[in-house]
N, C-alpha and C positions, 0 to 999 in steps of 0.2 A: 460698833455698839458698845456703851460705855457697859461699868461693870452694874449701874442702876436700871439696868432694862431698858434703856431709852436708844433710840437710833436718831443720831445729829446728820441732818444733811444740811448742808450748805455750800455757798458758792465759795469756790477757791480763789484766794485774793491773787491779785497780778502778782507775779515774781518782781521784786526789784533787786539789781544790783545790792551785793553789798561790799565796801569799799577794804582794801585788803589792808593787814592789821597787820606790822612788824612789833613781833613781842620785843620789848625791850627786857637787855638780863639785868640784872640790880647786883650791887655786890653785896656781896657772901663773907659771913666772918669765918666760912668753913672754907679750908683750901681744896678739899676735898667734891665739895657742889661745886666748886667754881670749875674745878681742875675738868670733872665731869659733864659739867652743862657747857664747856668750851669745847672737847671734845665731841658733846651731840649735835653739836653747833655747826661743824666742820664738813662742808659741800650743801648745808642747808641754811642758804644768809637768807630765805624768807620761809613763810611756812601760809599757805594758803587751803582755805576750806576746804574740804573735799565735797560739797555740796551747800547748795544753797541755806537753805536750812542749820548749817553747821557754822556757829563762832567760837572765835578764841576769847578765851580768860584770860585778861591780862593781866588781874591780879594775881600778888604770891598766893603760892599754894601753906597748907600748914606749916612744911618744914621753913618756909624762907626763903623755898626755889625761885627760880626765875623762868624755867619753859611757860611757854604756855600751850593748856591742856584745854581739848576739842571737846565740847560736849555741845549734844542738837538741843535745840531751843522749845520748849515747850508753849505749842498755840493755845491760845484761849478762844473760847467761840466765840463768832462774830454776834451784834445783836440782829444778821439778816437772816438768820440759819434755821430753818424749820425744824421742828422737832415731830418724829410720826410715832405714833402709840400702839405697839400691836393687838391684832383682832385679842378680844379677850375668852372668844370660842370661832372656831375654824369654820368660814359658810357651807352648808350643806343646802345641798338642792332640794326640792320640795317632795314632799310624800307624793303627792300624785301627775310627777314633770311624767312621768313614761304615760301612763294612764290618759293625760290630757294631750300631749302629741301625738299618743297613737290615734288618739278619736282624731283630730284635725287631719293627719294622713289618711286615716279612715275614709273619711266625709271626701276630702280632696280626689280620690281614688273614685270613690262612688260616684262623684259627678261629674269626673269626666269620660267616665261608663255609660253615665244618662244623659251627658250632654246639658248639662245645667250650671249652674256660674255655682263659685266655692265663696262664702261669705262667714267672717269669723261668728262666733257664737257668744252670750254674754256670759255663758259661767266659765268659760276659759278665762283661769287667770294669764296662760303663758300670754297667749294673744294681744297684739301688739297696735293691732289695726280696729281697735273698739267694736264694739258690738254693728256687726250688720255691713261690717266694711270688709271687701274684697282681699281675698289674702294672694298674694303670689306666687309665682315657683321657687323666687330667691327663699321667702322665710320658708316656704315648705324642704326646699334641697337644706337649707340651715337648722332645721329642727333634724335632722335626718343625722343630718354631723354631729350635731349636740348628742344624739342618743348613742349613736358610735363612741364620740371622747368618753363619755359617760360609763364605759362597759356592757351597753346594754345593744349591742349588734346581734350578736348570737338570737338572742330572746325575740329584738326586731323583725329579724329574718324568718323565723318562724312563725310569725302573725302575718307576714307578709303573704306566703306562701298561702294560708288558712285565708285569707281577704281576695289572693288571684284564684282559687278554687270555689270559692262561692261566685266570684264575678264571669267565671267563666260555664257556672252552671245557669247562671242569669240571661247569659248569651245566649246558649244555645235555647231559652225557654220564648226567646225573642223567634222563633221559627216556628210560632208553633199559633194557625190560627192570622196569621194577615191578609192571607188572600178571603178570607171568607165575609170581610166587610167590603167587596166589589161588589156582593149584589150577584153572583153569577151560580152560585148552589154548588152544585157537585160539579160543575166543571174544573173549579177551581181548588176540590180535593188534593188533586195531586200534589198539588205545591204548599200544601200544609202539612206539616209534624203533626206527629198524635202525642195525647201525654199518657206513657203506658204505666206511667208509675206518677211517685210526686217528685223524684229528681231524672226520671229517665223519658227520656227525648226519641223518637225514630220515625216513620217512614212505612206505610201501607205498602206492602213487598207488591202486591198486584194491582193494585190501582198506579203506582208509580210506575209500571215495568210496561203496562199495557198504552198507558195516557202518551206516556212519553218514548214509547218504543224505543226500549233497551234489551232489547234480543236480539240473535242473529244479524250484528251487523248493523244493527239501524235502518236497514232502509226496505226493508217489506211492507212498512206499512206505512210507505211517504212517496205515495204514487203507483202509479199505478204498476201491480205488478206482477209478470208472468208465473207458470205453474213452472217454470225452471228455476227460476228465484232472480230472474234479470231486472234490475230497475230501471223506468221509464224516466230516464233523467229531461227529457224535455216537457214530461209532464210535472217532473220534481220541479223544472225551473219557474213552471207557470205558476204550479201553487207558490213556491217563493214569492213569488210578486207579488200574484193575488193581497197573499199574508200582508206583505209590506204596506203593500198602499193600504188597505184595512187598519192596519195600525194606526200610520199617518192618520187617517180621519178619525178616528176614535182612541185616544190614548187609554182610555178606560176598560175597553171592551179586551176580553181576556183573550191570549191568542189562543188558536183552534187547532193549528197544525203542530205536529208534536216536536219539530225543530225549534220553534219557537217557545216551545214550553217546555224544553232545556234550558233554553236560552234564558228565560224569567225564573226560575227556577235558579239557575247560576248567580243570577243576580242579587236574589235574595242572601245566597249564603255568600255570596261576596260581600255586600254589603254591609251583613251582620258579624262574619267570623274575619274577614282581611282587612276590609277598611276598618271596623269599630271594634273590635281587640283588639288585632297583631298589630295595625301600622296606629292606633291612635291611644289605645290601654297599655299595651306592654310600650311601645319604646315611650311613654309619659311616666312609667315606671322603673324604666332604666336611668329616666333624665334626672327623677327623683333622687333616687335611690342608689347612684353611681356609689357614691361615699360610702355605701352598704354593699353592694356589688365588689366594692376593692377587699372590704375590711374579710367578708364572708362568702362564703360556695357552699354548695349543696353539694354533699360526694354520694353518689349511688354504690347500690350495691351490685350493676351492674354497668358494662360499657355502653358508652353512649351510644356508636355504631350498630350495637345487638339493639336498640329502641327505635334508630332513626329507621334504619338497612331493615332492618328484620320485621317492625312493622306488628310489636308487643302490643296488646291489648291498654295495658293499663302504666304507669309508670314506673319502676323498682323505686323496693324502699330505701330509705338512705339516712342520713344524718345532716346538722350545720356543721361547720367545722370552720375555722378562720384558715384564713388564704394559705396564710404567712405559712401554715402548719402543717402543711401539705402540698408536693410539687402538683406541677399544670400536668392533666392527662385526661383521657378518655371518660373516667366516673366522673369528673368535677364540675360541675353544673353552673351555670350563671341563673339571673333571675330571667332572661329570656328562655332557656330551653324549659327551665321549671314552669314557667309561663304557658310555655305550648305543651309543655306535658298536663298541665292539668285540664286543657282546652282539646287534648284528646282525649284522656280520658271520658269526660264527657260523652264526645261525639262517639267513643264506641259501646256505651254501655247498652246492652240487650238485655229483655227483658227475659227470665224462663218462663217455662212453661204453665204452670201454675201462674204466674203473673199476668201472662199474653192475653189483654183483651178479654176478660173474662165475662163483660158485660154483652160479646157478641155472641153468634155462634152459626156457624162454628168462629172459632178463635183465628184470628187476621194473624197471618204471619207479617211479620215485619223487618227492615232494614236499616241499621243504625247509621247515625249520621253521617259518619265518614264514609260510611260504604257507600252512600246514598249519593254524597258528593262525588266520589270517584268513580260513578258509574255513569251516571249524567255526564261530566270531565269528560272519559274516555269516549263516550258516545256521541257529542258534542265536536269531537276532534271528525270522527269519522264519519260524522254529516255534511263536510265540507266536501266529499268524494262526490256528492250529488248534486253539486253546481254546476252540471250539463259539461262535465268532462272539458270545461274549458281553464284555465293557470287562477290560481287564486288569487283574490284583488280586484277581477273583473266586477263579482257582484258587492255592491255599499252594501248590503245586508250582512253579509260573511266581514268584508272590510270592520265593520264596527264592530262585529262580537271577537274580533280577535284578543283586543286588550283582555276580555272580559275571561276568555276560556284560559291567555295566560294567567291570569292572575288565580284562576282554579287549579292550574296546575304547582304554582309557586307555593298556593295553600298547601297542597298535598304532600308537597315537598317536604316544607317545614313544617308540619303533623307527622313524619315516615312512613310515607303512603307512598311513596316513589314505586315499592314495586307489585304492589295491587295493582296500579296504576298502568302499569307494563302489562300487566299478565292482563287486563282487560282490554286491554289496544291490540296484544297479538291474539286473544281468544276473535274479539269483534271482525278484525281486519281480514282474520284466516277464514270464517264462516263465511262472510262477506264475498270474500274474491273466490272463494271454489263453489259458492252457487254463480258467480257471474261468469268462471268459467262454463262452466257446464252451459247455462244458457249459450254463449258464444260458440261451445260445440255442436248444440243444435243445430244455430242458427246455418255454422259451415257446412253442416252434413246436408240439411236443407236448400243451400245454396240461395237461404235469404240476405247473408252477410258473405262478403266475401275475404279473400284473406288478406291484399292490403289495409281494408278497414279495421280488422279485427289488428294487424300489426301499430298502427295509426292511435287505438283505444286502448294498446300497453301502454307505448309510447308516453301520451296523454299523462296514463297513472302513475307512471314512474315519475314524471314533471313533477307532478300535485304530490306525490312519497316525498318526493327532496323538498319542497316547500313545507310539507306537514312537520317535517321531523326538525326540520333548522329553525321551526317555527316555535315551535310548541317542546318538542321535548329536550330537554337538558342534556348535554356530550361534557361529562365529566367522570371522575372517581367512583364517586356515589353512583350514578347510572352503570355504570360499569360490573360495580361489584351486585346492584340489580338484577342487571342481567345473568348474572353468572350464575345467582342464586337462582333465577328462574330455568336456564338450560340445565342445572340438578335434579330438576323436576319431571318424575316420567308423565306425566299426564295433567296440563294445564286446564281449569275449569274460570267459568265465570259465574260472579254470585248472581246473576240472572239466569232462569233456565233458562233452557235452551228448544228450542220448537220442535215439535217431535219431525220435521221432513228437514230438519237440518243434516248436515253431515257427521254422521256416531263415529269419526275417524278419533283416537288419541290426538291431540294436539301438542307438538313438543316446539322446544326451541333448541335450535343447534348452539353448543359452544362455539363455531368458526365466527358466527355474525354477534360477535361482543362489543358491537360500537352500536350505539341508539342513532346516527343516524342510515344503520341498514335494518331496522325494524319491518318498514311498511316497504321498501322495494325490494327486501328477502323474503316477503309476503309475497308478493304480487307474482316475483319469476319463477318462484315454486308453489305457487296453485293457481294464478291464470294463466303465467306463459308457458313453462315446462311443460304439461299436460297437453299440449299442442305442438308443440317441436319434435312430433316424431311422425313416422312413416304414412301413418293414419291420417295425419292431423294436417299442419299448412306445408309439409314437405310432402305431401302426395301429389305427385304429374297434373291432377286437377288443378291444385292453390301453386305450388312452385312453378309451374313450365311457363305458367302465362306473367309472373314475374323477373324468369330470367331472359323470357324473348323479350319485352320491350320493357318500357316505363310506366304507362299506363296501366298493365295488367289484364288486355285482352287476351282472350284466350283463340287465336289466330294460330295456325300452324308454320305459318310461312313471318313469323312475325320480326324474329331475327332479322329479314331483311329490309326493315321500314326502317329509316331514319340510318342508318349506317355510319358511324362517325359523331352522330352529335346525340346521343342519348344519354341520357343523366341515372338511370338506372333508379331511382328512388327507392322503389320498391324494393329491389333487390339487396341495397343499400343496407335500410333500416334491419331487412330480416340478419342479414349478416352481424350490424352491430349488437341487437338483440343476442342471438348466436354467444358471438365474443364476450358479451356482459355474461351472460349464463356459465360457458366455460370459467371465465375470471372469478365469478364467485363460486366456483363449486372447487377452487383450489385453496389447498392451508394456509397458505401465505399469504393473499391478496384479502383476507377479511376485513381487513383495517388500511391499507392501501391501496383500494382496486380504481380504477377510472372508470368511466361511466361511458366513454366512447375508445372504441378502437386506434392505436395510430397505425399508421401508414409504414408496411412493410413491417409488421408485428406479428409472429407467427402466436400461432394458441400460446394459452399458458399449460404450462405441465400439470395433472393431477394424476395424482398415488392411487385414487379410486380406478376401481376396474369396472364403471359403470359408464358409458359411452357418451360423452360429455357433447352438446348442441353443435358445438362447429363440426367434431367428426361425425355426425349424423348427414348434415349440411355438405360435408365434404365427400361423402356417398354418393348422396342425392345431390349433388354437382355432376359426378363422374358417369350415373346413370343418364344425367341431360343431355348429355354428351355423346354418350353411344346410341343415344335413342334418337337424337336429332341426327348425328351420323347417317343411321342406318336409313332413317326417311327418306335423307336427299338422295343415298344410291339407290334402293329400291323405287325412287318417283325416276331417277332416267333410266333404269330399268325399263321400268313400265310404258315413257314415253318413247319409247326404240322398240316395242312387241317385234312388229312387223322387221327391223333391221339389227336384230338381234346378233347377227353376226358383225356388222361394222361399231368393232369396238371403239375405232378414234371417234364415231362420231357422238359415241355413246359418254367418251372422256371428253371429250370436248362442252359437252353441256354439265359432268357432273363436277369435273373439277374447279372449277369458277367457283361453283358454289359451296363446295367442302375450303378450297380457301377464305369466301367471305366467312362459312360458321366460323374458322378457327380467328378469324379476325374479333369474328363479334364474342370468342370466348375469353380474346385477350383482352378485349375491352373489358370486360362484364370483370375477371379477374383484377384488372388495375384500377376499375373507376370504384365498383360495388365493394370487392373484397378486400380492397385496402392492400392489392398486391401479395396478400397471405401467402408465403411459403407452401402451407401444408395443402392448398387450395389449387396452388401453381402448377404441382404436380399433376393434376387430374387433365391439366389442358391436354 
């Protein structure tokens, strides 16, 4: 830049050669220059430029010398050389660039909330794409970046925040009122939201709890069902069907059974809260917004962990603050969690008392939205037990709602409803299986069910437990530390009540079953099977004796001797691996490593408790079968020797055959049924 203000650019000419100059010396009337410029002269016979740009003066200098002296040549500009004039006031952006981007994100945001096309506007000057023409995500991610270089992130992020808090009270107002344009009246109650305020959303606490039976388990009033609380699963299966094909021919007509009005039910808040938020508002949010997500975070005034795990009402307060400015941790929020925090908030707000319905009366109690959803979820989960005891998959009706009920539970996930979530699955599953215990104990004592059936129908449940849980609930950290929080807990409740002939037992959860997938089969061994694995129950001479003499489970005295050598034991079998699972999980160590079948030549596991664990019961009531069959075969050639009471050979002669074959058929029954058990071994 010359000293005139002006900045010369131009093209720099080609370098040429320049050709090398020997100064010639001239003489000197001075002896003294001569004497000296001979001397400078002397190992320098030439003298060449030191740069291109640099020539020699051949001419004398003032004195008369003769060197010649280097000085750089002075460029003139060329006439091809632009000259540029500086700005003569600095550009500034316009008074209303924030004002007119945030409307365009605004609008962009808004309509892909309602599903509507994003078209610019004519008082937009930024607007690029004239009036009424289509904008897209490049210019909208690009204005986004502009307001970031700009300094205005901070400020952005806070509108953003105020735009997903209204969008998300939008949502949930979407739930409120669609089923009542089918035409069907009050059937179709349950599956509408009330609006109990003008921003608060919930849920008819008894109309929802009774329509769609979410009490005790689910299943008392989904067929037909005994005064012991046992459910009629092959009449559950038939209305299934009925349901289904009813649907098929009328898509319109509302369903009637209350599995199915979970199911529509589920759908709705899928549709509105997972597909149209979370997977199409926020992450269209995040796509925008990345450049703003880098620049800024949201830091709370609490950890993230205590909102998701713990399952807070409302969000903590916080601040924006730039990334850069703060390390990565637990408060530091993205625009996604901030997203789902304010789309819980929503879903939990309840209304008081004073508020409640004041146009009714009495005043409707009611269920906030997330509650509403994780109760349904959990319920939903545990109507698949009434597929007629058969593996799940079998019925396309259950096959199709699977996506449906994951995608309820992934919501709740990412809401931090993970352990409501829990605490509803062990309240439902506990109520559930100790009335269907109890029925099962009738039915044995009655001698309407016997006890391979009743072993056959755990069996079953344990199947359908490892499918449910591998299915449906999450085996991670977060579940984990769930759990842990829930076995803190002396007395587990559900936000539904509870029917007054239900069981008034405390409900707890043991710290030993800290993995989610021993939820529902540490349910089932401790209030359907335990409760029958004692003296009373299928190990009384009644249910045991007719499975250790044969396969089938006749109840034959002499039965030991049918089939001798080729009996397969089943019976006998399954109670034993039953047995082994019960011992294995009632030990401290096997809660997170246990197997679910016996191996072979496996003796019990050890446990610390001094409470007599299923195999040593089993291992009694072995040693009694024993002595009792024993004593039959001597006392029958007793009896059939009355009259020759004194000829003892002949009296050994018939009994001893047969005390060999028992011990035969006890070594069988020990190697094929008890898997060769040690502590079992002993008793032969």
């Amino acid at each position: 830049m010359s000293s005139s203000g002006k900045v010369i650019i131009g093209i720099k000419p080609k370098k040429k050669k320049k050709p090398l100059i020997i100064a010639k010396k001239t003489a000197s009337t001075s002896s003294n220059d001569a004497t000296s410029s001979a001397i400078g002269s002397i190992g320098k016979p030439m003298q060449r430029s030191s740069s291109p740009n640099t020539v020699v003066n051949t001419t004398n200098n003032n004195n008369g010398g003769g060197g010649g002296v280097i000085k750089p040549a002075k460029k003139k500009a060329s006439a091809g050389m632009i000259t540029i004039k500086p700005f003569e006031k600095p550009p500034q952006i316009p008074q209303n660039f924030y004002s007119d981007s945030l409307d365009v994100l605004q609008r962009a945001l808004i309509c892909v909330l309602r599903h509507e096309a994003l078209t610019s506007s004519a008082s937009n000057s930024n607007g690029n794409s004239g009036s009424g023409g289509l904008i897209g995500r490049e210019e909208l991610y690009r204005s986004v970046e502009d307001l970031c270089n700009h300094k205005f992130g901070t400020r952005l992020y806070v509108d953003v925040v105020k735009i997903m808090d209204e969008a998300s009270g939008e949502v949930i107002c979407r739930l409120l009122g669609e089923a009542s344009g089918n035409g069907d009246g009050d059937a179709a109650n349950c599956l509408d939201a009330l609006r109990l305020d003008d921003s608060i959303v919930g849920y008819d606490s008894s109309t929802l709890i009774s329509e769609l039976n979410l009490t005790d388990g689910g299943g008392g009033g989904m067929g037909n069902s005994s005064s012991s609380g046992q459910i009629d699963t092959a009449s559950i299966s038939g209305q299934n069907e009925a349901s289904s094909s009813s649907a098929k021919n009328s898509s319109t007509t509302l369903a009637s059974s209350p599995t199915e009005k979970r199911y529509e039910l589920l759908r709705r808040m899928d549709d509105v809260l997972r597909v149209t938020f979370i997977n199409e508002y926020l992450n269209f949010v995040r796509s925008i917004f990345t450049r703003l997500d880098r620049a800024c975070v949201y830091f709370s005034e609490k950890e993230l962990d205590d909102i998701v795990g713990g399952g807070k009402d409302e969000p903590p307060a916080g601040k924006v603050v730039e990334r850069s400015s703060i390390s990565q941790n637990t408060r530091t929020w993205g625009l996604l969690e901030v997203g789902l925090a304010c789309l819980r908030k929503h879903m939990t707000r309840a209304p008081t008392n004073n508020n409640m319905m004041t146009d009714v009366t009495p005043p409707t109690k009611t269920l906030p939205v997330l509650t509403s959803l994780v109760l349904t979820t959990a319920y939903a989960i545990l109507s698949e037990y009434d597929n007629n005891g058969s593996s799940l998959g079998s019925n396309s009706t259950i096959g199709d709602t699977r996506p449906l009920v994951r995608n309820c539970v992934r919501t709740c996930v990412d809401l931090g409803a993970l352990t409501p979530l829990l605490q509803e699955l062990i309240v439902g599953a506990t109520i559930r299986f100790q009335k269907e215990g109890q029925w099962w104990g009738n039915a044995l004592s009655e001698s309407k069910r016997t006890a391979p059936d009743f072993l056959q129908h755990v069996e079953n449940r344990l199947k359908q437990s490892s499918a449910l849980t591998s299915c449906y609930i999450p085996s991670n950290s977060l579940a984990t530390a769930a759990l842990r929080q829930i076995s803190q807990s002396r007395s587990l409740t559900s936000a539904a009540p509870a029917d007054v002939s239900s069981p008034t037992a405390d409900i707890t959860w043991s710290p030993i079953n800290n993995n989610t997938r021993r939820i529902f089969p540490a349910i089932i061994e401790s209030q359907l099977l335990a409760p029958h694995l004692v003296s009373s129950g299928i190990l009384h001479p009644q249910h045991l004796y007719p499975m250790l003499d044969d396969g089938d489970g006749s109840s034959t005295n002499a039965g030991w001797k049918v089939n001798t050598g080729s009996k397969t034991f089943l019976n006998a079998m399954r109670l034993y691996g039953l047995c082994w699972r019960m011992t294995q999980a009632s030990a401290p160590s096997s809660s997170t490593n246990s197997s679910s079948t016996p191996r072979k030549r496996n003796t019990a596991p050890s446990s610390t408790t001094t409470q007599e664990t299923a195999l040593q019961s089993l291992r009694v009531a072995f040693g009694e079968y024993g002595r009792l069959r024993g004593s039959e075969i001597t006392r029958q050639g007793v009896s059939d020797n009355n009259s020759n009471v004194k000829d003892i050979k002949e009296m050994e002669r018939k009994v001893i055959p047969d005390l060999l074959s028992f011990k035969a058929h006890l070594e069988s029954l020990h190697n094929i049924a008890f898997r060769s058990d040690e502590s079992l071994g002993t008793m032969v």
